[in-house]
C-alpha positions as CSV (number, residue, x, y, z in Angstrom):
1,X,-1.8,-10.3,2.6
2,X,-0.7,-13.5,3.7
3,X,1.5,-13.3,6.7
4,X,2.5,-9.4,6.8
5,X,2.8,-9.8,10.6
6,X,5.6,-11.8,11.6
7,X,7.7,-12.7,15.1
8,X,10.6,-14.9,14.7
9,X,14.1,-15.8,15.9
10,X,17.3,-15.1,13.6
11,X,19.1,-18.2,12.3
12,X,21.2,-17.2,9.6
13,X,22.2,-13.5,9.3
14,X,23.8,-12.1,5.5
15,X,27.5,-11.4,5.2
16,X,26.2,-7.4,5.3
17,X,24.0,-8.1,8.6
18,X,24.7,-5.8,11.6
19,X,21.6,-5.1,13.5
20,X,21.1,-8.3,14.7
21,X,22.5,-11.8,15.3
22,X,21.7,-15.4,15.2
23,X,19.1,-15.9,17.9
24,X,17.7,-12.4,18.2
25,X,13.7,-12.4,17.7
26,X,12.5,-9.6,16.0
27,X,9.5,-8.7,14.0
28,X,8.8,-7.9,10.3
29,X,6.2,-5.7,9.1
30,X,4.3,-5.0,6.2
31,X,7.2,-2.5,4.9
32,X,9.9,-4.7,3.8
33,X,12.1,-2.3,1.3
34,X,12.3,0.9,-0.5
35,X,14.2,2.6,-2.8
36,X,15.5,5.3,-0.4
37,X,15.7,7.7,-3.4
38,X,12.6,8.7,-4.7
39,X,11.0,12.4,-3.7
40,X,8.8,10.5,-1.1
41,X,11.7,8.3,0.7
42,X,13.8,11.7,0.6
43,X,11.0,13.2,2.0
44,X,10.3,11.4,5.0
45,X,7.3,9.6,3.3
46,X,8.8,6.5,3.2
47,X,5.6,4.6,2.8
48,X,4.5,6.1,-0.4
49,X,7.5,5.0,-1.8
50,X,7.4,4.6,-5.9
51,X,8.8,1.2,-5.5
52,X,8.2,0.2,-2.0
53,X,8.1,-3.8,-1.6
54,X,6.0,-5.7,1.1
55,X,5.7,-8.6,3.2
56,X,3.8,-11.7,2.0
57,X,2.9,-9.5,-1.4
58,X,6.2,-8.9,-3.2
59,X,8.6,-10.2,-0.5
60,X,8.6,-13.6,1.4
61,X,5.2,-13.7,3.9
62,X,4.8,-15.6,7.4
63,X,2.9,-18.4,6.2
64,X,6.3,-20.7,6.7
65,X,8.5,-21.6,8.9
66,X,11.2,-19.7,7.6
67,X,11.5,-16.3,6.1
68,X,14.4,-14.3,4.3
69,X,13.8,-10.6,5.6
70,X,15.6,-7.1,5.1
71,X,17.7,-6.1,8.1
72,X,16.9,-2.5,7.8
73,X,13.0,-3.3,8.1
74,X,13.1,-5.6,10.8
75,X,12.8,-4.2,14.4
76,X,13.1,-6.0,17.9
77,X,10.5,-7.0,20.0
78,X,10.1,-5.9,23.2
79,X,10.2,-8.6,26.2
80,X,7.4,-8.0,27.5
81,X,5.4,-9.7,24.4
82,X,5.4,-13.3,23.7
83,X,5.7,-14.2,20.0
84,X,2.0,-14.5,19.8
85,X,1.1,-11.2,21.8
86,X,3.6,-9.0,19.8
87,X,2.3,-10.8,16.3
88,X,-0.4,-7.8,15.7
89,X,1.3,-5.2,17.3
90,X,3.3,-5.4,13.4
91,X,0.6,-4.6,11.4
92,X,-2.8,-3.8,13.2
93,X,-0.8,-2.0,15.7
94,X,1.4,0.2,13.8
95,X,-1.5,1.2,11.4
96,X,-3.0,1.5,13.9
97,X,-0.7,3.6,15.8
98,X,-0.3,6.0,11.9
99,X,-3.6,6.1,12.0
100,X,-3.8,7.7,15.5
101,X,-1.1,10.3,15.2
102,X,-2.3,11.3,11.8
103,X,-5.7,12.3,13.8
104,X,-3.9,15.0,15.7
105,X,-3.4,15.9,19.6
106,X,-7.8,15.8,20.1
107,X,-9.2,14.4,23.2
108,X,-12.3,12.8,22.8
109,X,-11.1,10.1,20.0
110,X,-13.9,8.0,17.9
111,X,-12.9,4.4,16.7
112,X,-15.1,3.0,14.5
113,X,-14.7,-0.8,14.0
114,X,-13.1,-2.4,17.0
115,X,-10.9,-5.4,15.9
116,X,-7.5,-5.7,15.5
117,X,-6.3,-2.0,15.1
118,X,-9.0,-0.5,17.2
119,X,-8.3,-2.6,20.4
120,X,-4.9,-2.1,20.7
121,X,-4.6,1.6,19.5
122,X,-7.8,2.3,22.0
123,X,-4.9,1.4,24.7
124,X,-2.7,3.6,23.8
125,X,-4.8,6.5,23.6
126,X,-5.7,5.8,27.1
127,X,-2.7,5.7,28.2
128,X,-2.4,9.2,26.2
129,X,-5.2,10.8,28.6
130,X,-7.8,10.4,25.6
131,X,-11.2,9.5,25.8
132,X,-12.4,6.5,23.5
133,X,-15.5,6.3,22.2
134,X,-16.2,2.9,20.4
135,X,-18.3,2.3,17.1
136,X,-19.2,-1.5,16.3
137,X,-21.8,-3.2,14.1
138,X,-24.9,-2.1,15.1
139,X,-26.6,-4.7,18.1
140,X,-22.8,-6.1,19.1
141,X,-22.7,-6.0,21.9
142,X,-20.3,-8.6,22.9
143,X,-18.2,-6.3,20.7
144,X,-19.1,-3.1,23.0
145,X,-18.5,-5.0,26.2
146,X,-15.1,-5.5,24.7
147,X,-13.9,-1.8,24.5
148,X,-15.5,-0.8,27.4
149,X,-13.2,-3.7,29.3
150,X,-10.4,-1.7,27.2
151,X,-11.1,1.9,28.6
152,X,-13.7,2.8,26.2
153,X,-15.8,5.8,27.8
154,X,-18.9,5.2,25.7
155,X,-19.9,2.2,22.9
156,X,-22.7,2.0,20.7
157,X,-23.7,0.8,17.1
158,X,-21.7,2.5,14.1
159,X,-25.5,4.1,13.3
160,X,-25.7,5.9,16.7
161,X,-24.8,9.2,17.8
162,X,-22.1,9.4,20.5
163,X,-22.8,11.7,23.8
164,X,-20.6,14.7,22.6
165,X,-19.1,15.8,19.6
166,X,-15.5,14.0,18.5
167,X,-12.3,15.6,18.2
168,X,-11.4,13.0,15.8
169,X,-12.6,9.7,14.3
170,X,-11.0,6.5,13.1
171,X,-12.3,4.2,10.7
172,X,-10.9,0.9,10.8
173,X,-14.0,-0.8,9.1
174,X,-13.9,-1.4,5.5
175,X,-17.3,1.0,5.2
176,X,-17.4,3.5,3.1
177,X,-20.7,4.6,4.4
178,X,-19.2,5.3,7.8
179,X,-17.0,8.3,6.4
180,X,-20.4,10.6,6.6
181,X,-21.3,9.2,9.5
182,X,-17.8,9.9,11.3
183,X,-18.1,13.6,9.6
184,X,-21.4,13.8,11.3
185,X,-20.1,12.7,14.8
186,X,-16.7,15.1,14.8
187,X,-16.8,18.6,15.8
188,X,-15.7,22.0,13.6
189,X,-12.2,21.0,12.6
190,X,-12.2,17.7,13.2
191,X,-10.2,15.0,11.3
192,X,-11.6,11.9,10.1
193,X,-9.0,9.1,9.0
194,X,-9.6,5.9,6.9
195,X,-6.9,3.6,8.3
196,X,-7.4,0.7,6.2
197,X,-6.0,-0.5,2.7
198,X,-9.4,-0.8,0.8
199,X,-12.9,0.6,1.7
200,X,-16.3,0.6,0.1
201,X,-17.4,3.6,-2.3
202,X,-18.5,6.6,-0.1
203,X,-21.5,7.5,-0.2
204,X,-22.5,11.2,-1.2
205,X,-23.1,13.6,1.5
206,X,-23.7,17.0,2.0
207,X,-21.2,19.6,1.8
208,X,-22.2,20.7,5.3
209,X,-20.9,17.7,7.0
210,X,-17.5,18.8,5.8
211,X,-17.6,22.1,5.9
212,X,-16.5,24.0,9.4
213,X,-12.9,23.1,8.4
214,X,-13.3,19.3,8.9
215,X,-10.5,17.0,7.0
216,X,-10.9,13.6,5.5
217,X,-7.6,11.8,4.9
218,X,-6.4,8.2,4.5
219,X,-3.4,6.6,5.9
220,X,-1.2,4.4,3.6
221,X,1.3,2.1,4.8
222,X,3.8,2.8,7.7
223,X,7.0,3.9,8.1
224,X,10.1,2.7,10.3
225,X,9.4,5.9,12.4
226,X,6.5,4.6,13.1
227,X,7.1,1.2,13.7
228,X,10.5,2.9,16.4
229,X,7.6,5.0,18.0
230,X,4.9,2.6,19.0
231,X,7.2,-0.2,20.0
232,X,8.8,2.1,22.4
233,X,5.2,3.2,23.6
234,X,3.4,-0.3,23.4
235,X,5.2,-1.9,26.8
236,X,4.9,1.5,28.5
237,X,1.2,1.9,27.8
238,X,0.6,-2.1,29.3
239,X,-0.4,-2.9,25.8
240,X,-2.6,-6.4,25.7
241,X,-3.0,-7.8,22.8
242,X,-6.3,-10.2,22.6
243,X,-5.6,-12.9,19.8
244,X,-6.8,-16.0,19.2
245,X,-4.5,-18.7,17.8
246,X,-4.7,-21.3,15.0
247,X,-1.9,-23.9,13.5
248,X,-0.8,-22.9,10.4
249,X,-2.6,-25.7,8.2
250,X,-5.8,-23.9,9.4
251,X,-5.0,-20.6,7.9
252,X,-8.4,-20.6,6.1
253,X,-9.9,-21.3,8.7
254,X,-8.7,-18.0,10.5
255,X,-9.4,-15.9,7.4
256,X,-12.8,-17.1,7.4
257,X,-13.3,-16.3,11.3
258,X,-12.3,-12.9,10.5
259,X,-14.2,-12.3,7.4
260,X,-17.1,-13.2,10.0
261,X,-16.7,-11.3,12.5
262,X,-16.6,-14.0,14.6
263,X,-13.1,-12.8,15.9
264,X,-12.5,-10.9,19.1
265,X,-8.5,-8.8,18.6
266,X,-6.3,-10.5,16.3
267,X,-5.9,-14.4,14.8
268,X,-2.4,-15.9,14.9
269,X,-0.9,-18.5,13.2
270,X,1.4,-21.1,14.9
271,X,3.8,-22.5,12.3
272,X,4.1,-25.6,14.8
């Protein structure tokens, strides 16, 4: 999705515009409308929303200078962030952030896949009194390095077994093979959540492996709750954001990186 992430500055606000004025920064998410009447908006579900719009899909994306955004899915960016530090905190931080409270209240928290999502939400869970236990490709170890440097009480390869059964597991890799392996790795009752958009086929497994009451479940979207919730936590936990930055003519560039691997945290784009 091309530029679902976005920090700017207000410089023209709509007759109907009352949350913010000219010169206010604020960011814009993935969520950019819904329809507010459906069973799911009346629900509380707002991100399964019949006809829920997004950013840089159906509604006007980063990859500009300028933007035309929905006041009521726009939120304000904490000082403490620079444009380019609060940048992931839109997206791969408040999935991130779904896909953590969706796990429950467990301690000992799996994250497989530690990019984006994983290293901010690993901060938070800290801060939380969890304990992280980090998944990467197996034999990265550069990758491992890096969550241990976040808090990380244990990292290994996504084909090893961690040190103690997990109260819950989240999957941030596109691998649909991993959802066994995260079964495997969580104790009786445990939760295992998919936080991305698209995954590989899963693999058949065993009915034991989710049997003992364990729950599979996938998170979908955010919702402004959400989005009110984790930027009020982000400063307090000392969220840090890793990123690494790219002019906006070299967008391709950054999707390639990332498609690699060869990204540590998040890639920005500067439109300047």
């Amino acid at each position: 999705m091309p530029g679902h992430e976005i920090v700017g500055t207000v410089v023209e606000a709509g007759p109907e515009t009352d949350r913010f004025a000219i010169g206010d920064r604020v960011g814009v998410p993935w969520l950019g409308w819904t329809c507010g009447a459906c069973d799911y908006c009346r629900s509380g579900q707002e991100n399964l929303c019949e006809s829920a719009r997004f950013t840089g899909y159906q509604l006007d994306g980063g990859y500009a200078e300028l933007t035309v955004a929905d006041q009521r899915y726009c939120f304000t960016i904490p000082a403490r962030f620079s444009d380019v530090e609060a940048a992931p905190l839109l997206c791969a931080g408040l999935i991130g952030y779904r896909t953590l409270r969706l796990a429950g209240d467990g301690e000992r928290i799996g994250i497989y896949g530690f990019g984006a999502a994983a290293h901010i939400i690993a901060q938070v869970a800290r801060y939380q009194g969890r304990q992280v236990f980090a998944f990467t490709r197996p034999g990265d170890t550069a990758a491992q390095d890096f969550a241990r440097r976040l808090g990380a009480v244990w990292a290994g390869g996504s084909d090893e077994s961690p040190p103690e059964l997990l109260d819950a597991a989240l999957i941030f890799a596109p691998v649909g093979a991993l959802v066994p392996a995260a079964l495997a790795a969580t104790k009786k009752g445990g939760t295992v959540v998919c936080g991305g958009i698209h995954m590989s086929d899963i693999p058949s497994f065993p009915y034991d492996l989710l049997w003992e009451e364990r729950v599979i479940r996938s998170v979908a979207n955010l919702t402004r709750q959400d989005a009110e919730e984790f930027l009020a936590v982000a400063p307090k936990a000392g969220v840090m954001t890793t990123t690494v930055t790219y002019p906006l003519a070299e967008a391709n560039q950054a999707l390639a990186d990332l498609r690699r691997g060869a990204l540590q945290g998040a890639a920005v784009l500067l439109p300047k």
